[in-house]
N, C-alpha and C positions, 0 to 999 in steps of 0.2 A: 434511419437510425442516426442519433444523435455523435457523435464521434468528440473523444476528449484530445486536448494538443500533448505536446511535449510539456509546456507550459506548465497548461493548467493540471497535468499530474503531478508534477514538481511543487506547485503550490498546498493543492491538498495535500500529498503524504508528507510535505517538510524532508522531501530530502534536495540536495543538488542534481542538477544536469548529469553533471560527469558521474556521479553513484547509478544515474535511472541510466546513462548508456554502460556501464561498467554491468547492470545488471543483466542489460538487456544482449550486450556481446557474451557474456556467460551464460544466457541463457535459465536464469535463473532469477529474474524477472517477472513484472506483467508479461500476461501474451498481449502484442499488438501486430496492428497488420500496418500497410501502405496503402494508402490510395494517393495516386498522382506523383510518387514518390515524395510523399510527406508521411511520417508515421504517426499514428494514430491510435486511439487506446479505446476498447468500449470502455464506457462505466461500470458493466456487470461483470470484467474482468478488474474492473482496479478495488469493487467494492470485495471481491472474491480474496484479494490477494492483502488487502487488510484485515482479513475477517481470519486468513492463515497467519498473518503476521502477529495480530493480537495474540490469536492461538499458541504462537511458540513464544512469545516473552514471558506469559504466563505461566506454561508449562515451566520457564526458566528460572522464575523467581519463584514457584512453588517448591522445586529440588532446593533452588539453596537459600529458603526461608520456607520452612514445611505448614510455618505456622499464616503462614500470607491470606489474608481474605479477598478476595478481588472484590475491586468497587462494582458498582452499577454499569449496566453492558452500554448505557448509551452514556456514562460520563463525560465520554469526549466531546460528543456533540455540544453537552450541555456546558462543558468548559468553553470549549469556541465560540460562545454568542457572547 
């Protein structure tokens, strides 16, 4: 199984280092594990945890704009090329 870094989770989700340990000491976070005492992230927990994350912006901006359409569910990808 492929294992993702500290890194390159930082890169895709666009947040800083010290936000992903900030999350990750709360708990409140990707799930990652260690191996070799490096920590490590699967993919199908980071795609899990944007797929939440989408979920509650959504929900936020449909409370306080009722009238909000959401775009296209693969937008992002399609903006990042």
């Amino acid at each position: 199984m492929e294992y993702l870094t500290e890194k390159e989770v930082v890169e895709k989700i666009h947040i800083s280092r010290k936000s992903l340990y900030a999350q990750r000491k709360k708990g409140t976070g990707i799930p990652y594990t260690k191996i070799k005492g490096k920590i490590r992230y699967r993919p199908a927990d980071l795609e899990k945890y944007e797929n939440n994350y989408h979920a509650y912006k959504l929900a936020v901006l449909k409370k306080k704009y009722p009238d909000y359409i959401e775009p296209p569910y693969n937008w992002r990808k399609t903006w990042e090329k």
